[in-house]
C-alpha positions as CSV (number, residue, x, y, z in Angstrom):
1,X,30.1,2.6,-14.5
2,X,30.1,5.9,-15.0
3,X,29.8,9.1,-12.2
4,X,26.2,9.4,-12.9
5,X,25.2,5.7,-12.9
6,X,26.7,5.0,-9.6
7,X,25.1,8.5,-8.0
8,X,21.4,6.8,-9.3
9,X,22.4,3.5,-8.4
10,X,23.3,4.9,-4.1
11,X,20.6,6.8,-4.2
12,X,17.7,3.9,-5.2
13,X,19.9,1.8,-2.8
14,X,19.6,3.9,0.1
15,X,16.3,4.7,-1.1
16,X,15.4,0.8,-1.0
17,X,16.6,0.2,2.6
18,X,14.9,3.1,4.4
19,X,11.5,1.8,2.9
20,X,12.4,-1.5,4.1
21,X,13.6,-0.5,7.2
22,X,10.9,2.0,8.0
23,X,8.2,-0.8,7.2
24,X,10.1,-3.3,9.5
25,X,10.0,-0.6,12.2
26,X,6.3,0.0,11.9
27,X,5.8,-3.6,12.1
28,X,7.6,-4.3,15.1
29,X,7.3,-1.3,17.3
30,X,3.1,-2.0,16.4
31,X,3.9,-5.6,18.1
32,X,6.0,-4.9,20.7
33,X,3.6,-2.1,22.2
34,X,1.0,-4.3,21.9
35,X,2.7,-7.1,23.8
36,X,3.5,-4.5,26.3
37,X,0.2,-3.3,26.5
38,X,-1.5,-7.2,27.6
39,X,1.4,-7.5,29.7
40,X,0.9,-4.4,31.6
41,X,-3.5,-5.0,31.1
42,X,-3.0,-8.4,33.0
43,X,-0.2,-7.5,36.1
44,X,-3.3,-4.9,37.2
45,X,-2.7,-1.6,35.6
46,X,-6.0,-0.8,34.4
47,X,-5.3,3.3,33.1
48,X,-3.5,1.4,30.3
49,X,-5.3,2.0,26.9
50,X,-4.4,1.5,23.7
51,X,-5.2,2.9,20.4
52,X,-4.2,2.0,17.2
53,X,-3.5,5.2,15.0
């Protein structure tokens, strides 16, 4: 493989996993606020609101 190859071939790699790891971010931080949110809603704290984007 030459020099140039393996260059294209990191930088679609790297490329590939910060898409897949900025999707699985999204995902999961969206969740877990939400949880937090009905959690915090039913122990009483009723300034709590949440919007989504």
């Amino acid at each position: 493989m030459s020099d140039k190859q393996l260059l294209k071939m990191l930088k679609l790699e790297g490329s590939f996993y910060t898409f897949i790891t900025l999707i699985l971010s999204f995902s999961v931080g969206i969740v877990i606020g939400y949880i937090v949110y009905k959690v915090m809603k039913n122990s009483g704290v009723y300034y709590v609101v949440y919007k989504f984007l």
